[in-house]
N, C-alpha and C positions, 0 to 999 in steps of 0.2 A: 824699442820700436820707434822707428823717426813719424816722423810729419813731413807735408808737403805746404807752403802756404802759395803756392804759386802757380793757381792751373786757371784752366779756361774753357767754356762750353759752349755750345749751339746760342748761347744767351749774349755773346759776342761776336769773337772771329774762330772761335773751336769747333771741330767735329762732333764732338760727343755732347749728347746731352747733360744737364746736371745730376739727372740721378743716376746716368751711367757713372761718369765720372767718379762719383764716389764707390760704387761697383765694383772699379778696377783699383780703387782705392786699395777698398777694403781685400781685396787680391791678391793686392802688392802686401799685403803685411801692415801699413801706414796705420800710427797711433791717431792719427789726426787730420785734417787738410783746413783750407777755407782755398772756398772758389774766387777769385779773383778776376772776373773779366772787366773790357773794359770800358770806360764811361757805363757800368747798368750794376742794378743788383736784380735786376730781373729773374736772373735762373736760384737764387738765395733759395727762395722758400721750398723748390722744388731740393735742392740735395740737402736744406737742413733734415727736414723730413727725411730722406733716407740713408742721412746719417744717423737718424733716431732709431730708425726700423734697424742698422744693422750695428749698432751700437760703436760706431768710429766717432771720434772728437770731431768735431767742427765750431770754426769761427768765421761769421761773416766778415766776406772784402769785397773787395773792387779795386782794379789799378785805373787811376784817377790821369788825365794827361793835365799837364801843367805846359807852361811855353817861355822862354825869354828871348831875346832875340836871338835868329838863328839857331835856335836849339828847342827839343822839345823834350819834355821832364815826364818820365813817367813815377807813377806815387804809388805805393800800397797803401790801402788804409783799411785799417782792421777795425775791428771790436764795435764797429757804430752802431747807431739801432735805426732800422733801416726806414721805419715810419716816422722819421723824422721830417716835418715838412719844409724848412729850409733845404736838408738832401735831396730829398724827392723833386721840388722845384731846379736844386743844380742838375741834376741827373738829366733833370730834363729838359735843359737846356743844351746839354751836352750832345741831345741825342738829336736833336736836331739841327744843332750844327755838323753832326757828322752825316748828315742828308745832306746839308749846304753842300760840305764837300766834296761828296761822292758825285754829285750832280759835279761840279763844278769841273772835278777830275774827268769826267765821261766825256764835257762837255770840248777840255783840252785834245783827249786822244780822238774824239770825232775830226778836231779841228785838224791833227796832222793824221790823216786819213789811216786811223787804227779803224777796224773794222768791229765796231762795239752801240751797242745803247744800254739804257740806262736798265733796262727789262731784264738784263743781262743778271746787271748785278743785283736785279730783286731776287734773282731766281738763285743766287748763291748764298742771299744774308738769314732766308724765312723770317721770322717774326725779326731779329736782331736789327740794330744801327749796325749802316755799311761802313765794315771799315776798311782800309787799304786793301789785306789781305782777301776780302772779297771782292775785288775789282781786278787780284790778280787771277785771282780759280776763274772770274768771268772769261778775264783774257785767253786761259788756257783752253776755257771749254770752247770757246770760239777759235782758236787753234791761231791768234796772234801771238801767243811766243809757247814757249816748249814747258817750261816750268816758273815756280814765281820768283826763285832768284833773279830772275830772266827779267824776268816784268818789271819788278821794282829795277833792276842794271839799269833797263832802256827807259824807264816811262815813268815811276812812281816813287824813288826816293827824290828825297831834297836835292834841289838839283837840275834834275831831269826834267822834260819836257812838257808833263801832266801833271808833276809835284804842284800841291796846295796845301798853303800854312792851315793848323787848326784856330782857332778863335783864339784870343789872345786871355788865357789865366792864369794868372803867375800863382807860384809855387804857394809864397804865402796866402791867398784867397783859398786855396783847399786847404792847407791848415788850418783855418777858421771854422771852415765848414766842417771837415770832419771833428772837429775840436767840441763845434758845440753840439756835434751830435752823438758826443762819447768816445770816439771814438782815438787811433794812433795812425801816424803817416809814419810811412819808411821809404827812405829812398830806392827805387826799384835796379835791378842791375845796373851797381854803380861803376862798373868795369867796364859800359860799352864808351860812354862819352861826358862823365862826369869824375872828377877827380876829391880828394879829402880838400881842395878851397873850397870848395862847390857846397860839400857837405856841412864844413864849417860856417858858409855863411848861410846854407839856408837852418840850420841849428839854431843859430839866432833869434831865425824868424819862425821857428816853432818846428821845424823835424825831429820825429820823436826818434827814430831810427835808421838802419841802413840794412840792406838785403845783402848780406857777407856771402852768401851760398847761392851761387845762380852758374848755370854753362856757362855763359859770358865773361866770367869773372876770373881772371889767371891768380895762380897763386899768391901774385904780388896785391893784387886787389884785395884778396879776402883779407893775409895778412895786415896791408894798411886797415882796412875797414874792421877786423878784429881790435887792431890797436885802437883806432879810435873812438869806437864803442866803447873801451875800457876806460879812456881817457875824459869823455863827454857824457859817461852814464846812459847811454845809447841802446835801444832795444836793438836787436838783432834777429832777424830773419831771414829764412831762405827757400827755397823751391826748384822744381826744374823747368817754370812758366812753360809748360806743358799745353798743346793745342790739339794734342789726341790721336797725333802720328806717333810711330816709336821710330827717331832718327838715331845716327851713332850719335851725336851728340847728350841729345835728351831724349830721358823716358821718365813719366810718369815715376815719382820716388827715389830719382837718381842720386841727389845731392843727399841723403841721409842729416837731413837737417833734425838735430838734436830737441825734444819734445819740449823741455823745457824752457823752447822761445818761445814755443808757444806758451806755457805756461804764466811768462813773463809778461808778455802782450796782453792776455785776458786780464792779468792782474790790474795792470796799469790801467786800460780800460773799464774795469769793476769800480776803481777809482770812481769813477762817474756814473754809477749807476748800470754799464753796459758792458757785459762779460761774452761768454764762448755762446 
């Protein structure tokens, strides 16, 4: 029975809530998952709980953003304990710079006469920090472009016209933090725009792993990233970062990630006191 370590709920930029999530988890067949959204552990407590109630593994995540110039990192981090209060105070710093943003974002597409406010995108995030993704479902509901491929094309990657950098936190700063709150970083889909120098140098500076098993990722990717896991002693994880559509690409348990990374993870993690 695989695992999933790479999904996302209403606690983020996802559809589904947390305890659904694991619902269709448990569904799908999946020995395991941890929810991973991003910048929050907000939706955690909600699907630990009914991963107890339906007797599926679960470890807490969060994919953490990282930045260096021109590029943005994204991190899994596993096995933390999430009432940790140096985490809690990062988390929540994070959450409020992705308010900075959103404001900031709204504030660019007002300026070249997209037909948008800020209301827009409270009304797509509910409780969660806005992230891109809901400023593109604002766009659609407001009928400025067709879909969000669209949105981010014209308006919201890097780049583009309304693009804005997140706050500046390098890679190794969340290694710290997750570090001393128990927990393990893995490199999140290393296939979209980071290569094995990338990996090697932040290894250095404390990556505990690499996400071998993601859509994103072409055979060539896993393969390097298998290899170098092997070579670096490397945890290894994978997922279908799943947001609670079923596309051809991804669906909820696609990548049949082998249980035993999980297994691996909790271990490494137990190390410090904080396991599944």
């Amino acid at each position: 029975m695989p695992v999933d370590l790479h999904l996302h709920s209403t606690a983020s930029d996802g559809i589904r809530p947390p305890a659904e999530v694991v619902r269709l988890a448990v569904d799908a067949g999946l020995a395991g998952i941890s929810l991973t959204d991003h910048d929050t552990t907000d939706g955690l407590d909600e699907a630990e709980r009914e991963a107890e109630e339906f007797g599926i593994r679960f470890i807490a995540g969060a994919e953490l953003s990282a930045t260096e110039p021109g590029s943005s990192i994204h991190l899994l981090a596993f096995g933390f304990d999430r009432k940790n209060e140096n985490l809690r105070a990062f988390l929540k710093n994070y959450s409020a710079d992705r308010r900075r943003r959103a404001h900031e974002i709204v504030a660019k597409l007002m300026k070249i006469g997209v037909h948008i406010e800020y209301e827009d995108v409270e009304k797509e995030t509910g409780k969660a920090a806005p992230a891109r993704s809901h400023i593109a479902r604002a766009l659609i509901t407001r009928r400025q472009v067709s879909n969000a491929p669209e949105a981010f094309r014209r308006y919201l990657s890097r780049g583009r016209p309304a693009f804005v950098d997140k706050q500046e936190i390098t890679p190794p700063t969340v290694f710290k933090v997750v570090h001393e709150a128990g927990g393990v970083v893995c490199l999140a889909h290393p296939g979209r725009t980071h290569g094995v120098d990338d990996v090697r140098r932040w290894v250095s500076e404390g990556l505990d792993g690499v996400e071998v098993l993601h859509p994103s990722n072409s055979p060539t990717v896993r393969s390097q990233m298998n290899a170098l896991a092997a070579e670096l002693g490397l945890l290894r994880c994978g997922g279908s970062d799943w947001h609670g559509l079923r596309t051809r690409r991804s669906n909820l348990g696609c990548e049949n990630v082998p249980q035993r990374w999980m297994d691996e993870i909790a271990a490494r993690c137990s190390m410090s006191g904080v396991g599944t």
